[in-house]
C-alpha positions as CSV (number, residue, x, y, z in Angstrom):
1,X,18.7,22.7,32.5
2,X,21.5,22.8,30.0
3,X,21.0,19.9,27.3
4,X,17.3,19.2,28.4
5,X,15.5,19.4,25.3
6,X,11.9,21.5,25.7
7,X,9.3,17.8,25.9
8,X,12.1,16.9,29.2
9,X,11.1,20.3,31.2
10,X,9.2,20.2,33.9
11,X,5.2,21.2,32.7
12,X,3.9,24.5,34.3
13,X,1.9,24.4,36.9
14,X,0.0,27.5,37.6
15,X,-1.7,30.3,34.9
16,X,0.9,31.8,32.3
17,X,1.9,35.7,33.3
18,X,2.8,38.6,30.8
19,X,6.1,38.3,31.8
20,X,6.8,34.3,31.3
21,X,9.6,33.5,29.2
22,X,8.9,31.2,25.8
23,X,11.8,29.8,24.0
24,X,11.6,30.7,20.1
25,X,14.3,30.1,17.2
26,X,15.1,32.8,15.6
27,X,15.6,33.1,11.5
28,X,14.7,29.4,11.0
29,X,15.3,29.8,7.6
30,X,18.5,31.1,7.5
31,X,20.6,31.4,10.7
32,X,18.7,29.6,13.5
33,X,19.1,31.3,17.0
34,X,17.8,30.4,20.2
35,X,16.2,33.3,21.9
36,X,13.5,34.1,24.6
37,X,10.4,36.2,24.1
38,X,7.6,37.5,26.9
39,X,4.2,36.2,26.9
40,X,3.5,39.8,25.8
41,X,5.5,40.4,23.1
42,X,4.1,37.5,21.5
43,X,0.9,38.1,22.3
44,X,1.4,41.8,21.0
45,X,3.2,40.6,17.9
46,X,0.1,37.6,17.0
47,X,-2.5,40.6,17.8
48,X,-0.3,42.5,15.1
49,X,-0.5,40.2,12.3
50,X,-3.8,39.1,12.8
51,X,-6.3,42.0,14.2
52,X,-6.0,45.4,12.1
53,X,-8.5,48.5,12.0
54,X,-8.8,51.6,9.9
55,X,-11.2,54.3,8.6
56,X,-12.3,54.0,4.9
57,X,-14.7,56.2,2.0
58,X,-17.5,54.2,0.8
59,X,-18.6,55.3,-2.9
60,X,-21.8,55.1,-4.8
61,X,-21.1,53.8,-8.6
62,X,-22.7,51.0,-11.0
63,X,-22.3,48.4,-12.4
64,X,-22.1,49.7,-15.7
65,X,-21.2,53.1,-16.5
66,X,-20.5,55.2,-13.7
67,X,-22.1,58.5,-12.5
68,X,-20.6,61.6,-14.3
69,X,-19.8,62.5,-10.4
70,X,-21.3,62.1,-7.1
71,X,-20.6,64.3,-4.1
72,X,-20.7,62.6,-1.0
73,X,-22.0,64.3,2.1
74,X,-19.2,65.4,4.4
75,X,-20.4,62.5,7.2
76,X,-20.3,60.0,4.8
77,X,-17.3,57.4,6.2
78,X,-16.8,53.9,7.6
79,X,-14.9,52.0,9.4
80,X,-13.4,48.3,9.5
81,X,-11.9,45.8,12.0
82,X,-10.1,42.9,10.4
83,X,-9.9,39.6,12.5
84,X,-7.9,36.5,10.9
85,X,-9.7,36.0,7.8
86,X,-13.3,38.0,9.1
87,X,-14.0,41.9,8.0
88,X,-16.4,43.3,10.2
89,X,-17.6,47.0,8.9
90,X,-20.0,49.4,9.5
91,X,-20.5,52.1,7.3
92,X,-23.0,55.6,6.4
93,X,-23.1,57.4,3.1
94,X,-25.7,60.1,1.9
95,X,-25.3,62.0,-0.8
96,X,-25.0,66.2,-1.4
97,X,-25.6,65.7,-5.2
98,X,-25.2,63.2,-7.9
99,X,-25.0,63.9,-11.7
100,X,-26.3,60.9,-13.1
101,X,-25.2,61.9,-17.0
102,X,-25.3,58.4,-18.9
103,X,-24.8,56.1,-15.8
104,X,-26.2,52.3,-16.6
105,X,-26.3,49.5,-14.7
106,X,-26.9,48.5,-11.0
107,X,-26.3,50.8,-8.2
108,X,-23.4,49.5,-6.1
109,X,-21.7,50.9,-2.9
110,X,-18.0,50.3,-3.3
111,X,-14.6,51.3,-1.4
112,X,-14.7,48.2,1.0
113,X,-11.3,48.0,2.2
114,X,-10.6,44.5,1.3
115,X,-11.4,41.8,-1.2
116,X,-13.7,39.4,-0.4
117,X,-13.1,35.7,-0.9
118,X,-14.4,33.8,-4.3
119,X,-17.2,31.9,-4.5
120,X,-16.3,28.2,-4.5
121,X,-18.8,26.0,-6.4
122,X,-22.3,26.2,-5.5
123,X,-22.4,27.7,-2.1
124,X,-21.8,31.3,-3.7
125,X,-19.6,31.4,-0.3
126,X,-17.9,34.8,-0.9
127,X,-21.3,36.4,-1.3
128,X,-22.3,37.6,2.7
129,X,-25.4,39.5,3.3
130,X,-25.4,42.5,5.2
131,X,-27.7,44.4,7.2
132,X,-29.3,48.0,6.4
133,X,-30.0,49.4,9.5
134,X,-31.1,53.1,7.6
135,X,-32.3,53.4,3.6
136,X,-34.5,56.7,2.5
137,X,-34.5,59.6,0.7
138,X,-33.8,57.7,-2.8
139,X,-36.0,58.9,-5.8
140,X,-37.4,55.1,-6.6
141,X,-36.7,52.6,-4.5
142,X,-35.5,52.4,-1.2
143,X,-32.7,49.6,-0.8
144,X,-33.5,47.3,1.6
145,X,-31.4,44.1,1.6
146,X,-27.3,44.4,0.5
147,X,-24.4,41.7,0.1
148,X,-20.8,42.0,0.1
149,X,-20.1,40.5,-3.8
150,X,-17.8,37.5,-4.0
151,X,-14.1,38.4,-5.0
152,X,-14.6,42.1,-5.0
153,X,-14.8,45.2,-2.7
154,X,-18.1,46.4,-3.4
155,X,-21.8,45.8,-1.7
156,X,-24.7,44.8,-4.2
157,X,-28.1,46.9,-3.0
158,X,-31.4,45.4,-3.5
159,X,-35.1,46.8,-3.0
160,X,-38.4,44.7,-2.7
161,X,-41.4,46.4,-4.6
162,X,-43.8,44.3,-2.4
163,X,-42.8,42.9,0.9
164,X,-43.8,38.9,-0.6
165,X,-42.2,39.9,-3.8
166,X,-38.8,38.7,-4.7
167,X,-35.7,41.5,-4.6
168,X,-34.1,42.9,-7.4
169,X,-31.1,45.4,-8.1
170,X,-31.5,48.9,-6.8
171,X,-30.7,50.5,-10.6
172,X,-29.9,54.1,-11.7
173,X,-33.3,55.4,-11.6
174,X,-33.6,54.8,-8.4
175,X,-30.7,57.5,-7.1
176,X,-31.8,61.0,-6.2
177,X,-30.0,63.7,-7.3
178,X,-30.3,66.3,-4.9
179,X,-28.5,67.4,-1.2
180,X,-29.5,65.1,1.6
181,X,-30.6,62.2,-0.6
182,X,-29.5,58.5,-1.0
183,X,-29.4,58.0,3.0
184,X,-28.2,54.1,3.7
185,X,-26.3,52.7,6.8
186,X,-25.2,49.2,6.3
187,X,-23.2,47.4,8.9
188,X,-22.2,43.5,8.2
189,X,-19.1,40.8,8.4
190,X,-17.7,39.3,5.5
191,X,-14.2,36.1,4.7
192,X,-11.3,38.6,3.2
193,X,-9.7,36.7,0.0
């Protein structure tokens, strides 16, 4: 095997194990190494880089000017796996009580863990719609459709006044201000920037 370069070696011939040996060069940049690496420890390190998970706060805020302060119920909390480029999340927020003061503007849920991509031209591509699986207790209307905005970390909600009607922004008359109220579980995948 000494001087065989790795296209002259003889091809495998059976499934790879855990425990095969792949040549790798080390520090390619700098001081190039020839060293050896399990089928798992790549497989571990790839999975590292690429797949990550965590627990996140979603918020209720505007568009405009924000509540003078909103208290989230204690279950209120989400949760995110990141795939390559894809951010799949699930998410339920209610609120215990929301001063609404001088707030303007569209009623936005933010706290998404990571950036969505831009839109590119005219496919509006880093807008993704996602699904509400539970809207109610709001004081006007009940959202009822929600997408992940394009280059930001927030979710746009929407309401239908009839169900042939077109949608438009949930807006800040539409919040309920006391315990128990503003009840939405949204669950949806989005491209990170």
């Amino acid at each position: 095997m000494a001087n065989s370069s790795i296209s002259g070696l003889t091809a495998l011939a059976g499934a790879l194990a855990d425990a095969d040996l792949i040549e790798i060069v080390d520090d390619p940049g700098g001081t190039p190494l020839s060293r050896s690496a399990t089928l798992t420890q790549v497989g571990t390190n790839v999975a590292a880089q690429l797949v990550s998970s965590a627990t996140f706060t979603p918020t209720l805020t505007t568009t405009g000017t924000d509540f003078d302060s909103v208290t989230l119920d204690p279950a209120a909390g989400g949760r995110y796996i990141r795939i390559d480029d894809l951010v799949h999340f699930q998410l339920v927020m209610s609120t215990d009580a929301v001063t609404i003061g001088s707030a303007t503007g569209n009623v936005i849920i933010g706290g998404l863990p990571i950036t969505s991509v831009a839109s590119s031209g005219a496919t509006a591509d880093g807008n993704s719609a996602v699904a509400i699986a539970v809207s109610a207790g709001w004081a006007g209307e009940n959202p009822i459709a929600a997408r992940v905005s394009a280059n930001d970390t927030t979710i746009a909600l929407r309401f239908r006044a009839t169900v042939t009607g077109g949608d438009a922004p949930t807006v800040v008359a539409d919040v309920a201000t006391g315990a128990n109220a503003n009840n939405i579980t949204i669950s949806g995948t989005y491209v990170a920037a």
